[in-house]
MDTraj code that builds the backbone (N, CA, C; nanometers):
import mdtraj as md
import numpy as np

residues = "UNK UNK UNK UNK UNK UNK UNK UNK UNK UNK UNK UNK UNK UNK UNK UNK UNK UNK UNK UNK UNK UNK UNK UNK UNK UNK UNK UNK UNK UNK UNK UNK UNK UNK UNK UNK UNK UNK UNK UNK UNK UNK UNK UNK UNK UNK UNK UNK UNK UNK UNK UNK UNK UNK UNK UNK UNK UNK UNK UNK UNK UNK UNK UNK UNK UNK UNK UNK UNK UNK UNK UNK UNK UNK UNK UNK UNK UNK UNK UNK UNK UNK UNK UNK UNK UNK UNK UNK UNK UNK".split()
xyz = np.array([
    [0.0841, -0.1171, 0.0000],
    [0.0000, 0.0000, 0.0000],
    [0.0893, 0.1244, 0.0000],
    [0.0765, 0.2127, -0.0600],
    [0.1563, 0.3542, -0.0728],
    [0.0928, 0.4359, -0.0109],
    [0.1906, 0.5231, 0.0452],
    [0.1156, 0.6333, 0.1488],
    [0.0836, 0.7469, 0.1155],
    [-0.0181, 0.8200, 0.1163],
    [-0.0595, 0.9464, 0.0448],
    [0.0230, 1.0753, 0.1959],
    [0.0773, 1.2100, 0.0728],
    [0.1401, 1.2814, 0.1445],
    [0.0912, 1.3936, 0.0630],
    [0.1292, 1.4881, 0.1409],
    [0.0401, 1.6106, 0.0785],
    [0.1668, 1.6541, -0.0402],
    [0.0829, 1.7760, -0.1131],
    [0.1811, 1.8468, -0.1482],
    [0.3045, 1.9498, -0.0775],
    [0.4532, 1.8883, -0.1412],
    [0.5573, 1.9596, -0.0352],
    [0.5650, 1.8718, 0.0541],
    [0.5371, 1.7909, 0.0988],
    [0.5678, 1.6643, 0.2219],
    [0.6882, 1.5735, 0.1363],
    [0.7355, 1.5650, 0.2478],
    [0.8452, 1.4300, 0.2412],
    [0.8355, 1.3427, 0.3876],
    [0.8899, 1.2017, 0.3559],
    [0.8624, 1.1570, 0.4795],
    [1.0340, 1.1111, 0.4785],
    [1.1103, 1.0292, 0.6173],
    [1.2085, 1.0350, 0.6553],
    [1.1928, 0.9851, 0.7781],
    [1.3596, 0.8968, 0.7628],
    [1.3065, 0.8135, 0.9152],
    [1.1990, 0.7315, 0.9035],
    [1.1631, 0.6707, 0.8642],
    [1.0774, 0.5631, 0.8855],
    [1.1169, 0.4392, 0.9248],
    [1.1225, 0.3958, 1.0072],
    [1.2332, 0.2800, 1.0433],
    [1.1424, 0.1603, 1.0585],
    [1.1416, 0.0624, 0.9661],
    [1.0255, -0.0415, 0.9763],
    [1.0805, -0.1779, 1.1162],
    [1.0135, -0.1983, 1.1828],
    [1.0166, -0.3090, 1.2916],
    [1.1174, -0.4380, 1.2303],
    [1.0217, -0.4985, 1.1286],
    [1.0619, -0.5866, 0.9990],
    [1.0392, -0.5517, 0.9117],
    [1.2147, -0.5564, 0.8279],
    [1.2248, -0.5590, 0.7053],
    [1.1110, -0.5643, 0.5910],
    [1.0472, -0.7127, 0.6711],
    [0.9443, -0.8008, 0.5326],
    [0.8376, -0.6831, 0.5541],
    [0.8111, -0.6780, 0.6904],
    [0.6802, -0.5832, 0.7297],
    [0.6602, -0.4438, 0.6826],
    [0.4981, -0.4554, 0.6938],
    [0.4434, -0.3020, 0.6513],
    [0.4614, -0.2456, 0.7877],
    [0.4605, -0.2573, 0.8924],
    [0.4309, -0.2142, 1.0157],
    [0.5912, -0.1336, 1.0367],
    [0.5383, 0.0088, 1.0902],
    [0.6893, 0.0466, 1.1535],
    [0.6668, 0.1044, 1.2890],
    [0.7573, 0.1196, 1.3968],
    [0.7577, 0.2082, 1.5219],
    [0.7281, 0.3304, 1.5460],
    [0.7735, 0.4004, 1.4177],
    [0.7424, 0.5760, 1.4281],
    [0.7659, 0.6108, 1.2885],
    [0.7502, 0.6974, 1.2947],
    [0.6936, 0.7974, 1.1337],
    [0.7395, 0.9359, 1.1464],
    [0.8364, 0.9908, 1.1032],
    [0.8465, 1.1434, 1.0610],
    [0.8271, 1.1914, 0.9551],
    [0.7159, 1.2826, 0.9195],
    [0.6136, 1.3455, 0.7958],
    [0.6848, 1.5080, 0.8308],
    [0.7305, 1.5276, 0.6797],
    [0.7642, 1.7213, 0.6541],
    [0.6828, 1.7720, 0.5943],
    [0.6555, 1.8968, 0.6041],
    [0.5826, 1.9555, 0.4970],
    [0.6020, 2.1618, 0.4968],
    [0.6040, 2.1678, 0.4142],
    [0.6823, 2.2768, 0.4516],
    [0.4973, 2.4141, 0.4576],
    [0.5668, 2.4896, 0.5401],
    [0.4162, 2.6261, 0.5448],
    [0.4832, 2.7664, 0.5540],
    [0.4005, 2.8191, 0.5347],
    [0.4233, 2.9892, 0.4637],
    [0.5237, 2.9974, 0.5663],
    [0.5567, 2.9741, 0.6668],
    [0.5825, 3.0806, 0.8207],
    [0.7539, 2.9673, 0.8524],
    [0.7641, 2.8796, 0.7726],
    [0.9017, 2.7767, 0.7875],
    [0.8593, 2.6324, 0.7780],
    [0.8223, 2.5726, 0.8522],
    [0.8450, 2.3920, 0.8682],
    [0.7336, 2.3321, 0.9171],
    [0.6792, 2.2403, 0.8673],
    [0.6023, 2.1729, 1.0200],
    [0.6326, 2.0263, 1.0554],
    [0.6518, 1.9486, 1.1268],
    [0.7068, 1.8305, 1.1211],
    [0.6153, 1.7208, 1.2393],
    [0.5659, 1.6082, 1.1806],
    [0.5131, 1.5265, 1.2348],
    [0.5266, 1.4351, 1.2678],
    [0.5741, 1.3845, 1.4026],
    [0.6220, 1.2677, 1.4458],
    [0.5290, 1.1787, 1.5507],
    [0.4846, 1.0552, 1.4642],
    [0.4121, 0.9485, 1.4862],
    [0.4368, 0.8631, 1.5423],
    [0.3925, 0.8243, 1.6624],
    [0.3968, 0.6675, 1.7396],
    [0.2706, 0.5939, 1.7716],
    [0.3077, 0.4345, 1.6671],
    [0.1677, 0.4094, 1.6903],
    [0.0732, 0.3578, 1.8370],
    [0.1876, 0.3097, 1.8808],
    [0.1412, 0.2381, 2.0461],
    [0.2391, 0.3552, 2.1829],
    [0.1909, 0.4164, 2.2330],
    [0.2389, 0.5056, 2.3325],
    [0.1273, 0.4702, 2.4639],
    [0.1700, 0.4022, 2.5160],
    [0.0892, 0.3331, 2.6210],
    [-0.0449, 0.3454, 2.5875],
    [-0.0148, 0.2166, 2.5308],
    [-0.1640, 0.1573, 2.3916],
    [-0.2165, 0.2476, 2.3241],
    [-0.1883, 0.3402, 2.2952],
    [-0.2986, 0.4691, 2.1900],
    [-0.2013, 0.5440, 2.0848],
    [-0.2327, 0.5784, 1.9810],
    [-0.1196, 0.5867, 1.8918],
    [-0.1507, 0.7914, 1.9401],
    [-0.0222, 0.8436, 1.9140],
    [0.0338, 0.9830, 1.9530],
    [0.0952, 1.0364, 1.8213],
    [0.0498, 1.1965, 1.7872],
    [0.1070, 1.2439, 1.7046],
    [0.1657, 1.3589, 1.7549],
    [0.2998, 1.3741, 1.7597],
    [0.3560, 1.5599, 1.7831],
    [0.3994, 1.5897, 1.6779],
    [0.3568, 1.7483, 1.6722],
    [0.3485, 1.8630, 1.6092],
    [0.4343, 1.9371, 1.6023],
    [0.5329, 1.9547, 1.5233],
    [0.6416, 2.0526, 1.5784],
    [0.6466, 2.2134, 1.4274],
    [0.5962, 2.2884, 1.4900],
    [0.5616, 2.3874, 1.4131],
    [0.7083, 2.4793, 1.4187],
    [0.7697, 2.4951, 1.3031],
    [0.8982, 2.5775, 1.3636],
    [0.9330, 2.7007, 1.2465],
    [0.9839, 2.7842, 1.2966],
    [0.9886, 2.8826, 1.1814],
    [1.1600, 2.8333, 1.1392],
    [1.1860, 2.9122, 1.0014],
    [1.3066, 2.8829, 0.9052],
    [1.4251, 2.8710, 1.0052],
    [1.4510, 2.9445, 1.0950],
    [1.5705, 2.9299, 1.1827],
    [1.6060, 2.8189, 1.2461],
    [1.4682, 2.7966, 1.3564],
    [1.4276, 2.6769, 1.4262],
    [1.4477, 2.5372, 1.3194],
    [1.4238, 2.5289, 1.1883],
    [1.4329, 2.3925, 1.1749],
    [1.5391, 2.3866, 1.0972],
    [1.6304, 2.5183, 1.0702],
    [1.8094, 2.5232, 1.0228],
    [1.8495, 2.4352, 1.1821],
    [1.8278, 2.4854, 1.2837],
    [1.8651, 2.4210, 1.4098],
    [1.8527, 2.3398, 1.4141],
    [1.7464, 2.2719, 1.4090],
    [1.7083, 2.1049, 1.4301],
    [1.7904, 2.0377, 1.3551],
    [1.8115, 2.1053, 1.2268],
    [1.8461, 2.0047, 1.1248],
    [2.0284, 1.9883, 1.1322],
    [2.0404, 2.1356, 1.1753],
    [2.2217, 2.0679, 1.2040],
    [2.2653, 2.0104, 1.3429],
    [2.1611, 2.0596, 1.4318],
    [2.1550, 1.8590, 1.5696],
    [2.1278, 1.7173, 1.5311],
    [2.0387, 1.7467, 1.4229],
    [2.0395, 1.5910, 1.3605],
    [2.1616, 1.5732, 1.3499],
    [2.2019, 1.6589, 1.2366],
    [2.2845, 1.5580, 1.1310],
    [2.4233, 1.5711, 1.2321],
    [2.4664, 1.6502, 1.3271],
    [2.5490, 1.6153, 1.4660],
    [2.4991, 1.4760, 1.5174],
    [2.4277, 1.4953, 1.5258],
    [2.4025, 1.3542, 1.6166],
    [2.4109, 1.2249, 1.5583],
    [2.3232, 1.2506, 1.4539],
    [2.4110, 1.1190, 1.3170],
    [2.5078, 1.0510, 1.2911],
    [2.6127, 1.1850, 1.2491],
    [2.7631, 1.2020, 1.2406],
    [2.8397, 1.0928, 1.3615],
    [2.7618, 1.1797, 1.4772],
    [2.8805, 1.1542, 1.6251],
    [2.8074, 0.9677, 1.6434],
    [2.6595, 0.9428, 1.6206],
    [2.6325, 0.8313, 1.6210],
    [2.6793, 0.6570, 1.4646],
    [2.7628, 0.7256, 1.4158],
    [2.8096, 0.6929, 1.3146],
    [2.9596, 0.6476, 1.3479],
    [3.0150, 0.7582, 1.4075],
    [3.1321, 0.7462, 1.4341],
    [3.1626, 0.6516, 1.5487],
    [3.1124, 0.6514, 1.6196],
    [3.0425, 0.5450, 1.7510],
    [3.0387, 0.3792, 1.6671],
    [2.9772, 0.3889, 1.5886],
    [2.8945, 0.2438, 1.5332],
    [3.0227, 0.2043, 1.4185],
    [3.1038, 0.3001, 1.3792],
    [3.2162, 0.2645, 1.2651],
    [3.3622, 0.3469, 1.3311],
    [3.4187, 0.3181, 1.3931],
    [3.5167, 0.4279, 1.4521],
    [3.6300, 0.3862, 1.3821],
    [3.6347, 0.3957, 1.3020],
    [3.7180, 0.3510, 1.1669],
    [3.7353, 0.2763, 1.0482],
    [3.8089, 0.3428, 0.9187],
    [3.7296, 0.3191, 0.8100],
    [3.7854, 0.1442, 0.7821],
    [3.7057, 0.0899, 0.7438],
    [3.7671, -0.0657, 0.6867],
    [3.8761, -0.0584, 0.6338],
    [3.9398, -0.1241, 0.6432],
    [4.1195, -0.1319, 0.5966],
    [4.1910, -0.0572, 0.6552],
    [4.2147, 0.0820, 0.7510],
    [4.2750, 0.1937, 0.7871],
    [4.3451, 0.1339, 0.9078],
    [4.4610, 0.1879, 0.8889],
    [4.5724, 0.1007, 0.9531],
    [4.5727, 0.1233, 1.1377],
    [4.4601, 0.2023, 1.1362],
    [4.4323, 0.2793, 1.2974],
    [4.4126, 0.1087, 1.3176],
    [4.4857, 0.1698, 1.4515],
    [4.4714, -0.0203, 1.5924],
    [4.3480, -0.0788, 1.6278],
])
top = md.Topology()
chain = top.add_chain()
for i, resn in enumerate(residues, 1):
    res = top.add_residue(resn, chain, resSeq=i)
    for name in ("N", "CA", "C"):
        top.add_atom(name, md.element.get_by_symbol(name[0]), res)
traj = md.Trajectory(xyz[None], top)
C-alpha cells in the first residue's frame, strides 16, 4: 500500500520493525508552510494509543534542528564505525 502525502511533504526516518513488514515504530512526515516547517512525528502504540507531535517551527528553528540531527548522526556513526575498513588505525 503507498502512502498518500500532501503536497511539499516528504517523509524520513521511517524505520520499519521488519524488514518483510508493513508495520513500523514511528513515522516522521515534513511539509513545509508559509511561516518555515512543520514536522510530524508518529507513534503508533504510546501506552496503547497511537500519539502524534506537532512541531511547528519557523526557518531558523528547523536550520537548528536540522544541524543537531545531522550532529548527532555524524557523532552516532562514528560510535557504530570508529574507523574506516582497511585503515591502519589499531
Amino acid at each position: 500500500m503507498q502512502e498518500r502525502r500532501r503536497p511539499g511533504e516528504s517523509t524520513a526516518g521511517k524505520r520499519r520493525v521488519n524488514p518483510m513488514s508493513t508495520e513500523r515504530d514511528w513515522s516522521v512526515a515534513v511539509a513545509a508552510a508559509p511561516d518555515g516547517v512543520r514536522i510530524e512525528i508518529g507513534l503508533p502504540d504510546l501506552d496503547g494509543r497511537p500519539v502524534t507531535a506537532i512541531l511547528a517551527l519557523d526557518r531558523e528553528e528547523a536550520r537548528t534542528l536540522a544541524r543537531a540531527l545531522l550532529a548527532a548522526s555524524g557523532d552516532a556513526m562514528e560510535r557504530t564505525f570508529p574507523r574506516a575498513p582497511g585503515s591502519a588505525e589499531g
